[in-house]
C-alpha positions as CSV (number, residue, x, y, z in Angstrom):
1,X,-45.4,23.0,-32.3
2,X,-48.1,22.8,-29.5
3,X,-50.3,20.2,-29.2
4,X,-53.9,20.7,-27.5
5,X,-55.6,17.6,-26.4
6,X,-59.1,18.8,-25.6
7,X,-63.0,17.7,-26.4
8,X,-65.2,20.5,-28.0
9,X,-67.8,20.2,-25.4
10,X,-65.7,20.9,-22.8
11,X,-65.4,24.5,-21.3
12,X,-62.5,24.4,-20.1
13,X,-61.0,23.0,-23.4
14,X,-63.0,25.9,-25.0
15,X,-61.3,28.6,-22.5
16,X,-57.7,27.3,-23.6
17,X,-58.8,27.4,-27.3
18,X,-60.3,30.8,-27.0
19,X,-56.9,32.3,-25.4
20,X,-54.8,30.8,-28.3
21,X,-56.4,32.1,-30.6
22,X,-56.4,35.4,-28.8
23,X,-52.7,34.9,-28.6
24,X,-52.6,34.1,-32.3
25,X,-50.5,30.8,-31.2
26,X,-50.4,28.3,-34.0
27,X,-51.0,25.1,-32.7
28,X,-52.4,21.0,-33.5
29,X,-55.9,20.8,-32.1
30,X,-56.0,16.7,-30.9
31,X,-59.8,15.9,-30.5
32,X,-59.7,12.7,-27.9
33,X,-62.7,10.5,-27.6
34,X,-65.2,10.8,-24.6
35,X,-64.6,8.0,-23.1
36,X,-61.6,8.2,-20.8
37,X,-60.6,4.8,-21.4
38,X,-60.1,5.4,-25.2
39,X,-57.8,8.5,-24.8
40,X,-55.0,6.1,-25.1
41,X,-52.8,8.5,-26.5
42,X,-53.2,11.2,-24.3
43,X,-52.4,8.8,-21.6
44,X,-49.3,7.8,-23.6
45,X,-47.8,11.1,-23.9
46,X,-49.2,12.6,-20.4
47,X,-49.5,9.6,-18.3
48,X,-53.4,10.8,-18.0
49,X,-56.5,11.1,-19.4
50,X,-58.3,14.4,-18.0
51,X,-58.3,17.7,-20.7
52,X,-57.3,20.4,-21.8
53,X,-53.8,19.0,-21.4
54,X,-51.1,20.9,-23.5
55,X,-48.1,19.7,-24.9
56,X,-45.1,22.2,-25.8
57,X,-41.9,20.4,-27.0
58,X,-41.3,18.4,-23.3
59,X,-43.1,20.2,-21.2
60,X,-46.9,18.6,-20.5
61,X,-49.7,20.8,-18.3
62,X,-52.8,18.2,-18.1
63,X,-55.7,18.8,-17.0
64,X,-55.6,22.3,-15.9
65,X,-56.9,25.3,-17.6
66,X,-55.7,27.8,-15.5
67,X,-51.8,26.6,-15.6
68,X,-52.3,26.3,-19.1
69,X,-53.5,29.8,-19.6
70,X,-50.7,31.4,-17.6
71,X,-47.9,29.5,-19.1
72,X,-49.6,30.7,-22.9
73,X,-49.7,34.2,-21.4
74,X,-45.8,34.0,-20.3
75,X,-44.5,32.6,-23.4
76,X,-46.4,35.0,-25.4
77,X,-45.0,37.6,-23.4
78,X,-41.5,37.0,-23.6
79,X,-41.5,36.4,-19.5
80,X,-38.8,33.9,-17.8
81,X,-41.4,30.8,-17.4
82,X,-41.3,28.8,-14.2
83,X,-43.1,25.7,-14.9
């Protein structure tokens, strides 16, 4: 299952979460802590700290909305994905 790492202030966290749901795309909704330092985590499992970062089996997009959003679109879609 997907993993979203994401703060709900953030709009760009809010933009992935709004297309997912759009999609219908089950996922786990990981709420990291403001400070950067404390996203130990999300550093663990991405190698940084910045969000949205999506995590889909091995494959890791951080800290980039748009990529996010087009690879969502693609899967959804049935398209060949070129990550």
């Amino acid at each position: 299952m997907m993993k979203l790492y994401q703060v709900e202030w953030c709009p760009y966290c809010a933009r992935v979460r709004s297309k997912m749901t759009d999609l219908l795309i089950t996922y786990i909704n990981v709420n990291v802590p403001r400070n950067k330092a404390d996203r130990k985590e999300l550093m663990e499992v991405s190698g940084q700290t910045g969000v949205p970062t999506l995590v889909d089996d091995d494959l890791v997009i951080a800290d980039d909305d748009d990529a996010i959003i087009e690879y969502l679109e693609k899967k959804c879609s049935g398209k060949e994905l070129k990550v």
